[in-house]
C-alpha positions as CSV (number, residue, x, y, z in Angstrom):
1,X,3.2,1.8,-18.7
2,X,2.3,3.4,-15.7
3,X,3.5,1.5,-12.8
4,X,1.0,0.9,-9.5
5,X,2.9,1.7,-6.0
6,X,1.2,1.2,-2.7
7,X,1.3,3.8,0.8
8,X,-0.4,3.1,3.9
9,X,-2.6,5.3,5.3
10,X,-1.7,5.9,9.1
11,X,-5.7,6.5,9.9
12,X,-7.4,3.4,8.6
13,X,-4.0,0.7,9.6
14,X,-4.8,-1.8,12.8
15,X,-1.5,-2.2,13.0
16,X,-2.3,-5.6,12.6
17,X,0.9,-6.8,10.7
18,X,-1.0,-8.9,7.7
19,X,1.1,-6.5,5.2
20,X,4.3,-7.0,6.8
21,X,3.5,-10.9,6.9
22,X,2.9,-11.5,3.2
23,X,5.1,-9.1,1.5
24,X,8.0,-11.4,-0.2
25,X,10.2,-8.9,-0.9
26,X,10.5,-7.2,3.0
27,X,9.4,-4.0,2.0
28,X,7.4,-3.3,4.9
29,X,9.1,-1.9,8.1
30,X,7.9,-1.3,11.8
31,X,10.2,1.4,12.6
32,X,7.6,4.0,13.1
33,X,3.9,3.3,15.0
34,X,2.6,2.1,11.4
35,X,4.6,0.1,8.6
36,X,5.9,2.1,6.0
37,X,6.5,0.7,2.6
38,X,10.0,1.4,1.2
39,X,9.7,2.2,-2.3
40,X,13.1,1.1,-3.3
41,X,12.3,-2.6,-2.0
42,X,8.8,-3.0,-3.3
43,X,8.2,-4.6,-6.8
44,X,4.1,-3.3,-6.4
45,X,3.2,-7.1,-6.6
46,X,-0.4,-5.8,-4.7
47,X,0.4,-8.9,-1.9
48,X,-0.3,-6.0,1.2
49,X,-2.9,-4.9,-1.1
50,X,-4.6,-7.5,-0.9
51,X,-3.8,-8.7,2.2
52,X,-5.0,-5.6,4.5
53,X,-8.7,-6.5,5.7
54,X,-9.3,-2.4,6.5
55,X,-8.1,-0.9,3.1
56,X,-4.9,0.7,4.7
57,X,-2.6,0.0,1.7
58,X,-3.9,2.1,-0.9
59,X,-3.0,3.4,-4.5
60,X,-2.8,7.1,-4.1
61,X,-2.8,7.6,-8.1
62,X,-5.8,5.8,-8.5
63,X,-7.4,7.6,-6.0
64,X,-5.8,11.0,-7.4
65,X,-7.6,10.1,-10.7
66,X,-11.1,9.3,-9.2
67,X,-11.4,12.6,-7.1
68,X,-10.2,14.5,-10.7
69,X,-13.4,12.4,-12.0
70,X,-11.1,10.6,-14.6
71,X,-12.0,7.0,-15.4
72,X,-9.1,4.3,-15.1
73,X,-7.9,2.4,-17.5
């Protein structure tokens, strides 16, 4: 199984902190202008997903596979 992992993408972030705030394993940090995810912490349970109003957390596979014109499974 394929398994889902989350970046955020430095252009569309508010830096509004909603990801950071929600995230129950504290894999977001602030140590650069926008939070970064740290893969090694993050158990891609979609909370900043779901959380960012803008769309800044995104699934860069899934958006791999739509550009390629694959459907998703």
């Amino acid at each position: 199984m394929r398994q889902t992992y989350y970046v955020i993408d430095s252009h569309l972030c508010c830096r509004c902190g909603a990801c950071q705030k929600v995230c129950p394993h504290g894999a977001l940090t602030t140590a650069s202008p926008v939070p970064v995810i740290d893969q090694t912490l993050c158990r891609h349970c979609g909370m900043c997903f779901r959380a960012c109003r803008l769309g800044a957390v995104t699934r860069p596979y899934e958006l791999y596979q739509l550009k390629k014109g694959r459907r998703l499974l």
